[in-house]
N, C-alpha and C positions, 0 to 999 in steps of 0.2 A: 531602584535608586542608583545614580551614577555616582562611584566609587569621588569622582572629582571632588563631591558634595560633602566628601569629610577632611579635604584638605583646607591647609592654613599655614603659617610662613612660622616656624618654631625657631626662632634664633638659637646659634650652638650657647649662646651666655645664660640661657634661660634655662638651660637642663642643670638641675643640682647635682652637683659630683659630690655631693656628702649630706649627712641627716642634714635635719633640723638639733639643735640642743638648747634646752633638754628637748625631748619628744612632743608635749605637746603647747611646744613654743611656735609649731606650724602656723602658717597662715590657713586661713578658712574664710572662702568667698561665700557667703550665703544668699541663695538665689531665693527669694521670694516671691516666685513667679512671674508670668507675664505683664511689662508694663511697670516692674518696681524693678528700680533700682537695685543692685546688690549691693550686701553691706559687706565690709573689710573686718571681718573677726578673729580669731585664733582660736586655735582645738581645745585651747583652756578652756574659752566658754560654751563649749558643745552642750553640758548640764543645763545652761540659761536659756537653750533653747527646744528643751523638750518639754514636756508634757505629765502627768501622772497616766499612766496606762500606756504610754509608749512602749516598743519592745526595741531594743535592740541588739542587731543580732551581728556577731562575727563570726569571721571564718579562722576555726583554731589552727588550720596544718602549721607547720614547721617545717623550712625547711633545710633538706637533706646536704649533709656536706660533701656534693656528688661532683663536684670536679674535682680530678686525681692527676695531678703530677706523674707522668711515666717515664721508665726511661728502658728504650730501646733493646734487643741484645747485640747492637755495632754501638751502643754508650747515645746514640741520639736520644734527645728531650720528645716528647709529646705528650697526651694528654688525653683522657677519656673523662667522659662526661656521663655519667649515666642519668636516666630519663625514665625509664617505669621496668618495673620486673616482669616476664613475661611467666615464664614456668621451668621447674627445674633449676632454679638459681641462674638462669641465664635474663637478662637485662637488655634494653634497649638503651644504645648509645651515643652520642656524636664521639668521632676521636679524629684525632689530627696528629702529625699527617696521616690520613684514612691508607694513600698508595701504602704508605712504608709499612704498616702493621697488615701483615697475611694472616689470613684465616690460618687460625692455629699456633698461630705464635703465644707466646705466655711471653707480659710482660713483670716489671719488677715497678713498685711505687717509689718515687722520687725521696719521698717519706715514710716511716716505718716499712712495714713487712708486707703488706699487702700483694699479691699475685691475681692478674687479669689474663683468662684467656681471651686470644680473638678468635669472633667467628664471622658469621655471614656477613654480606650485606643486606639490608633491608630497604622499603620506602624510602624513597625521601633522603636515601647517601647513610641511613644512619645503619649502625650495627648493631651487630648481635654481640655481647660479650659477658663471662662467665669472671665472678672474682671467687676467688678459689679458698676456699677452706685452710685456715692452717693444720688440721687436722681433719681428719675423715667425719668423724662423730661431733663436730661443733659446736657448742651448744646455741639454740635460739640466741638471734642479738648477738651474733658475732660481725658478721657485717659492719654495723652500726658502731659499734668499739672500733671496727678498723677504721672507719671513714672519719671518726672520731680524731685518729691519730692522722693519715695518710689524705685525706679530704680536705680542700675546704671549698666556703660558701660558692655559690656560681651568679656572679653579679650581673645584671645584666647589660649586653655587649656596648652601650652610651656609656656604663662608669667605668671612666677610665682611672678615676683614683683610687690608689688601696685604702680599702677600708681598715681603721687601727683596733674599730671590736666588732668580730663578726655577731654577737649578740644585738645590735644594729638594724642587722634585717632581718632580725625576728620581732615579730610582735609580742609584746609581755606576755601573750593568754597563749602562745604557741604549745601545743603539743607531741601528735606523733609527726617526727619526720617523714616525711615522702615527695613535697615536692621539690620541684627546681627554682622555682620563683618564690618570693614574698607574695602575701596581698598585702600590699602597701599601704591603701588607705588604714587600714590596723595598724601601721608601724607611728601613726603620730598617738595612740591609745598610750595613757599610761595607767596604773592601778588607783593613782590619783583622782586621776577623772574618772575613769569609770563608777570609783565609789559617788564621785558628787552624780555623777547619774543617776543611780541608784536613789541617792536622798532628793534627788528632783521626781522619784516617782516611779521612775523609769527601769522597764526592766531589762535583763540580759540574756542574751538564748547564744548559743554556739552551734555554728554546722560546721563540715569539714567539706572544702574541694580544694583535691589537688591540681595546683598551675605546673602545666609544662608549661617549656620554654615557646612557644609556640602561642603564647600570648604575644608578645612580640612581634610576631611576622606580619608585617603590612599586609592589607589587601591588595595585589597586584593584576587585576581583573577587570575589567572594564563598569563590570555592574557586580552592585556590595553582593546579592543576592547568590550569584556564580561562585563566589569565595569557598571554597573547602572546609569550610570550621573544622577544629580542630575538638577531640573527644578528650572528656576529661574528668576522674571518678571523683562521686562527691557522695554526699553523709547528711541527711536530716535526723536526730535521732527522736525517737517517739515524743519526749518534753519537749523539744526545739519544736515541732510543729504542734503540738495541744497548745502552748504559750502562744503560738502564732493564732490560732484559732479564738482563741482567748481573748484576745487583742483587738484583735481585728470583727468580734463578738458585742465588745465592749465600746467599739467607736473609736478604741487605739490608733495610733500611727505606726506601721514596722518599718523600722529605719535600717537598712541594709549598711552597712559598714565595708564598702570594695563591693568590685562588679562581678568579684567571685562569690559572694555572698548572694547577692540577687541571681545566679546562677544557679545556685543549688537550691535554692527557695523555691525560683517559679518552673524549675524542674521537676520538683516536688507534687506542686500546684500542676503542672500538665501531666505529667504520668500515671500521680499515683503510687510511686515508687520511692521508697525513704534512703533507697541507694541502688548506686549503679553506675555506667558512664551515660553522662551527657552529651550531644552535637544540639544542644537548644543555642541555636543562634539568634541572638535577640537585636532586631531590626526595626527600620521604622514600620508601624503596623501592628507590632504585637501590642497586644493587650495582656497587661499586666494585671495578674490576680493576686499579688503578696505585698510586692514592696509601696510604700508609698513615698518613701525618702531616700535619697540616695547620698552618702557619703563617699566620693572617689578622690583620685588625685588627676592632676589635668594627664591627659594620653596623648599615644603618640596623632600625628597626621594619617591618615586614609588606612587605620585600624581596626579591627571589630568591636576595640573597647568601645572606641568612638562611635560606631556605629548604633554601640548600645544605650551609649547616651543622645543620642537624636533619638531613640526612640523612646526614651523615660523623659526630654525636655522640648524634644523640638529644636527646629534651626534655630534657637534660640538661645545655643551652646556659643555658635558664633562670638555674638554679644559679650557673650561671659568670657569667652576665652581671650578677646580683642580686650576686655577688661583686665585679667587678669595677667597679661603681656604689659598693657601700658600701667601698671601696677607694683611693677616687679618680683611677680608671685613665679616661684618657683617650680617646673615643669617635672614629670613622670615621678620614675620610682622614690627617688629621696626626696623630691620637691613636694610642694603646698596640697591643700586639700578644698575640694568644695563642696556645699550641702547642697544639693538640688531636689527642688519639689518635680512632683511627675506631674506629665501633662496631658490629662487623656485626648485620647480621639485628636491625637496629632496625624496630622496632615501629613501623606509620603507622597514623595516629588516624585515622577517616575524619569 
């Protein structure tokens, strides 16, 4: 498939620089297949359109308050980002500016107490760096307390407004922090709705994958398939997948919640493996063994999110997406949300 084939014209007015409020006062495009129409709903009514025996499933992470305000030892401003822990407390990082921080340097947090060593360089421009213990013996969950104070959220590089509660890009069901990104289609979930879910029948299963920032990154390759996919650990735990089986036993529908959720599912479904890292790059072609609904919010142009949705609807996102532009439905991480049916034995263009 040529990468061309996921592009489309995203006006800058269309990306949402802030939530929806309340939460799920979102919009929600509901595709009902080839040939119908989509209808104009809102995540309120998510419940009215499920089913008894339905499952649905989100992805709990939480994420980390991993960009860190630094400052220099000549008094200059910069900045490290952390991105996943490697071993020995040392981290993989973006920081800027990269020239001016030498391997080895220890910086100070702009906030609290916090102390970063620098180290190597890695892949990809990114570093190696070490935040350093206030004390030798720390206890477990020190980190976390600092990031707490010295951290916040790392929005992604389109919002350019500050966020006034970083509680915002977390999803209500959030638990352990670790990534850099939200799953967004969770961020229109409230406790509200999910209960009316519930009393429509429907049930709830949670898995965990963590989003680097690396969702993000365009495809810049000529063909989707040549793309690098990016790895990334996720979490089925033994009930998330018996409820799936269950379900899907039953005649159920599993309604995927974010395309990180259908990520860790049919990971699951092709492995074998209830956890680990990922490179499941989901393209036009694959056949899907889990999800049968997908809940997302609209993606970027010539992305792998995108890529994943042609292959759970078919060129038939076009449609949806030219709809939901002359609509005014609101684009990526803070913007709108749509329920798409999967469409098998979709057609790949080559």
């Amino acid at each position: 498939m040529l990468t061309s084939q996921l592009d489309y014209t995203l006006p800058a007015e269309a990306v949402a620089q802030t939530p929806a409020v309340p939460r799920d006062s979102a919009r929600l495009l509901v595709d009902d297949g080839q040939g119908c129409d989509p209808r104009h709903l809102s995540v309120v009514d998510l419940p009215s359109l499920l089913l008894p025996g339905d499952l649905l499933v989100v992805n709990d992470t939480r994420v980390l308050r991993a960009r860190i305000p630094v400052v220099r030892s000549g008094g200059g401003a910069g900045e490290v980002l952390l991105l996943e822990p490697t071993a020995d407390g040392w981290w993989v990082a973006l920081c800027r500016p990269s020239r001016r921080l030498a391997s080895g340097m220890v910086v100070n947090s702009a906030k609290g107490s916090l102390r970063i060593e620098m180290g190597a360089t890695v892949n990809g421009g990114r570093r190696l760096v070490r935040p350093i213990p206030p004390v030798p013996d720390s206890p477990d969950g020190w980190l976390q307390d600092a990031l707490e104070v010295s951290g916040e959220v790392p929005l992604p590089p389109y919002i350019t407004e500050q966020l006034e509660d970083p509680e915002r890009y977390q999803t209500v069901f959030a638990d352990r922090p670790a990534s850099a990104a939200a799953p967004t289609a969770g961020l229109h979930l409230t406790d509200e709705v999910l209960e009316q879910c519930r009393v429509a029948g429907a049930d709830i299963a949670h898995v965990e994958l963590v989003v680097g920032i690396d969702t993000f990154r365009p495809i810049d390759v000529e063909l989707v398939a040549d793309h690098p996919i990016h790895s990334e650990w996720y979490r089925v735990p033994p009930t998330t997948w018996q409820r799936v089986q269950d379900c899907k036993a039953a005649g159920g529908r599993v309604i995927a919640v974010g395309t990180t959720s259908v990520r860790a599912l049919e990971s699951m479904a092709a492995t074998g493996d209830a956890e680990g890292r990922t490179r499941l790059f989901i393209t036009p072609g694959f056949k899907f063994a889990v999800v049968d609904l997908l809940m997302t919010n609209f993606h970027m142009p010539r992305s792998s999110l995108l890529a994943l949705v042609e292959a759970f609807v078919g060129p038939r996102w076009h449609d949806l997406y030219n709809e939901a532009l002359a609509s005014g439905y609101r684009f990526l991480s803070f913007g709108d949300a749509s329920l798409l049916q999967r469409t098998d034995a979709v057609e790949v263009t080559e």
